[in-house]
N, C-alpha and C positions, 0 to 999 in steps of 0.2 A: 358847629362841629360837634361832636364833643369840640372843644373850641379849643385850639392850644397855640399856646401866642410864644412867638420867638424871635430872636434877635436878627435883621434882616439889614446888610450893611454894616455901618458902624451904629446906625441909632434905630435904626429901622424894626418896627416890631407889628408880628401878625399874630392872629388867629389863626391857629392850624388844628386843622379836622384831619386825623391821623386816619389812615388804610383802615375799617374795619373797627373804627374806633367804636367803643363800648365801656371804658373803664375811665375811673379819673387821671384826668395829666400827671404828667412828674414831671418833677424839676430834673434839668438838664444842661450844667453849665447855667448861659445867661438866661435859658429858655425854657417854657413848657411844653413838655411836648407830650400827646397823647401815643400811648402804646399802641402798638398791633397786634389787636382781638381781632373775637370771630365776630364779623357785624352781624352774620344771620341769628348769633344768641342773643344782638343786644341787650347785655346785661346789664341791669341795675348798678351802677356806680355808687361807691359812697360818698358823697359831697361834703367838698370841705366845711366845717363845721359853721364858720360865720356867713350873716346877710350879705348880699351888697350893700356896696357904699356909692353916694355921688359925690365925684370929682370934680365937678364943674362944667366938665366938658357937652357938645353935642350928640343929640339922639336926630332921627327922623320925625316929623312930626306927622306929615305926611306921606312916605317915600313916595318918588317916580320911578318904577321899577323899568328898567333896559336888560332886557336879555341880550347876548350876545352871542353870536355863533362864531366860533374863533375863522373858519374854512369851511371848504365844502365837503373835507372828510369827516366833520362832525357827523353820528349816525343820525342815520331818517328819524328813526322814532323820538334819537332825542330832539330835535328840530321841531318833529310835530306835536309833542307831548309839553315841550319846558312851558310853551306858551301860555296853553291850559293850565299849567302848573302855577304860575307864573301869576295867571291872573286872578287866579281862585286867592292865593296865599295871601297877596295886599288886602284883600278886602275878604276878611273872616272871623273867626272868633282867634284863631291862633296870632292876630296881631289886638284882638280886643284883650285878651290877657298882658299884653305887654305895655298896657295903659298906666299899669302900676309906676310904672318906670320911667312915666313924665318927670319933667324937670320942676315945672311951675310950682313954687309957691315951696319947694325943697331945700331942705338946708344943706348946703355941701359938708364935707369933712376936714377939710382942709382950710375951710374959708373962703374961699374961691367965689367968685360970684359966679351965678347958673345963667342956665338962658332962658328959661322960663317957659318952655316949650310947654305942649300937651302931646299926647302920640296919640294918634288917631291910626284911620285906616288908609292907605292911600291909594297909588293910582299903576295901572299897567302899561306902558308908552306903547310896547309894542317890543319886535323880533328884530335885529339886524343882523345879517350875515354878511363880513366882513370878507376882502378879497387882501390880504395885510398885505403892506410893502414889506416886514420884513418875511419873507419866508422860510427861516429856517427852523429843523426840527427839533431843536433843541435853545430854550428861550431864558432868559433870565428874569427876576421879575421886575428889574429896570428893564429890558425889554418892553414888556406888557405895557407898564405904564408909557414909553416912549409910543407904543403903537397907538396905544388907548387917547391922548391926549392929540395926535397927529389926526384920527380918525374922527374925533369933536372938530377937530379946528378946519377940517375938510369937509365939514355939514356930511358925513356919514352917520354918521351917531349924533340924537339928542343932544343939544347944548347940557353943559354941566350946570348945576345951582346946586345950594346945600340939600335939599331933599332928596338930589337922585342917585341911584345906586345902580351900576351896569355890572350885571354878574353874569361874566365870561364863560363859556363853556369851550373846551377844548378836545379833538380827538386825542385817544390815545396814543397814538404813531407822534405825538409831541409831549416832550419832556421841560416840564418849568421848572429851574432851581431858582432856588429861597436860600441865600447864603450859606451853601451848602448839603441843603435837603433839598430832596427830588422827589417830585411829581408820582403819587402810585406806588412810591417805593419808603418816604420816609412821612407823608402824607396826603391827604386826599384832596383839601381844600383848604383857603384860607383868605379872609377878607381884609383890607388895608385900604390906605389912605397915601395920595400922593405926598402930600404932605405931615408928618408925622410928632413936626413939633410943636404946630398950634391946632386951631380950628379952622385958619384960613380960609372963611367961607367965599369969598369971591375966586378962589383959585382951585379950592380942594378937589380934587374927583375922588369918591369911593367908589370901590372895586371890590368882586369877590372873582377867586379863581377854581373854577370849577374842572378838574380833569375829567373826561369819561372812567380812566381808568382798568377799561373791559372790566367791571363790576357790576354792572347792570342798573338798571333804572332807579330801580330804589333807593340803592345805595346814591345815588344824584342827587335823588330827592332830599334822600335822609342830609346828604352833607350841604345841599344848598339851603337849605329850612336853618339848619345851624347856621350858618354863615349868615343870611337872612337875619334873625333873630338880635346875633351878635350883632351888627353892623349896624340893625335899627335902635339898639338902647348902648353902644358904645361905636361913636364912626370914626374913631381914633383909635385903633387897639393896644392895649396895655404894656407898656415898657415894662419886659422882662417881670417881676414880683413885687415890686413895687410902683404901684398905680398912683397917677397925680393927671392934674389935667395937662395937655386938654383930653383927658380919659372921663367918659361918661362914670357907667356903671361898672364897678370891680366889684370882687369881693377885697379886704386887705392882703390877700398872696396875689391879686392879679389876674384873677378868673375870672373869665366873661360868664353870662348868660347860659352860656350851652356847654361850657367845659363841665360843669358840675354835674352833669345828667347824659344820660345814654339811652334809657329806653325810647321807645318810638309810639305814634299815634298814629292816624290816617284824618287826613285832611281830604272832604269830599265836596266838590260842586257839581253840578248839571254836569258837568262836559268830564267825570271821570272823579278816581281817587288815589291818593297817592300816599307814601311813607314821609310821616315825617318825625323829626327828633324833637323830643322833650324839651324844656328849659327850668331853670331854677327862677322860683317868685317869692319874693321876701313875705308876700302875704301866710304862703304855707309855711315857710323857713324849708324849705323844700323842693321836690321839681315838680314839674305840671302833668297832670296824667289825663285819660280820657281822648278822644277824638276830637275832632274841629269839621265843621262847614262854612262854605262858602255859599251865598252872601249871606 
């Protein structure tokens, strides 16, 4: 996102990638929430001042990346384009920077024991366009998961395991609330976890939710690359400002990976190039700059 996580239910807490986002989150009640900037300035955010920290919690070590097409009013080009997008992203340098952010051989903060992962590159499963049982235009994001979890267990969609991440695209003629914020209106995207109180790896599905938004492609990009990011070095996202596990990588206010940073690169492979957003690497104490290619 710019990544901004909020309070979703009663415990429930996302990453949210605000309309446009470009500045850093603020705090908002139990939540963070990124403002509504201009995304075409993407402007240089100033990052909260400390590194991440590890929680204990899980990363991807490999993802299996699952696109998802929410219907058939999803547009053409995004349909034809995410895939490309999609496959280039797993396998490039913009997930060899995120290498830093293996678990293995890391001391947590808290004491917690780690999982010992490494983060590598992973893998592209493939496109599914879903026909949903529920169809209405307006979804919650108990909704989502109820569909999402109905659609595995109907061999529609890749079986779930802890590596794979199904990020949903949706038309804009559908509005997803998040306990209260809306879809294109209070943000843009935001990644989570079925489960939100442990790591649950035999049951967990992670999820990212992508509106169109009528924003344009870019702006897709830019906010699923955040969502991406976050979700591969934290697949639990951060309980309000105070991070614990099962939370991967925080900083100590609760910021993922991508909240800290705004500006954008371009990610390029054979089959095209696309926008995508910065992140913060404890290696620079700072965000990531420059381009990326695939493979």
């Amino acid at each position: 996102m710019s990544g901004y996580r909020f309070l979703g239910g009663a415990t429930a807490l996302v990453s949210l990638f605000a309309l446009g986002g470009s500045a850093a989150a603020e705090a908002a009640g139990h939540y963070h929430i990124f403002p509504a900037t201009s995304f075409a300035s993407r402007n240089m955010p100033v990052p909260p001042a400390s590194d991440m920290n590890y929680y204990g919690g899980s990363v991807f070590s490999s993802v299996k990346l699952v696109s998802v097409i929410w219907n058939k009013d999803v547009l053409q080009a995004t349909k034809d384009q995410i895939p490309l997008f999609s496959a280039a992203i797993v396998n490039s340098t913009y997930v060899d920077k995120m290498r830093e952010y293996s678990t293995k051989g890391v001391h947590t903060i808290n004491g917690h024991k780690g999982t010992k992962q490494v983060i590598q590159r992973g893998t592209y499963l493939g496109q599914v366009q879903l026909t949903p049982h529920n169809g209405s235009k307006s979804l919650s994001d108990t909704d989502v998961q109820t569909e999402i979890k109905r659609q595995i267990a109907e061999g529609v969609l890749p079986p779930r395991d802890p590596n794979t991440l199904y990020m949903i695209y949706f038309p804009s003629n559908i509005t997803i609330t998040l306990d209260g914020l809306v879809s294109c209106q209070s943000y843009g995207a935001y990644h989570f976890a079925t489960n939100d109180a442990k790591i649950a790896p035999k049951s967990n599905v992670f999820y990212s939710v992508e509106p169109e938004c009528n924003a344009g492609f870019d702006f897709l990009t830019f906010a699923a690359s955040h969502e991406y990011a976050e979700a591969t070095t934290d697949n639990v996202p951060t309980p309000g400002s105070n991070p614990d596990f099962p939370q991967a990588w925080n900083d100590s206010a609760g910021y993922e990976i991508g909240d800290k940073c705004g500006n954008s690169g371009t990610l390029t492979s054979q089959a095209g190039s696309w926008v995508v957003t910065q992140y913060y690497l404890n290696s620079l104490h700072g965000c990531s700059t420059g381009n990326y290619t695939s493979p």
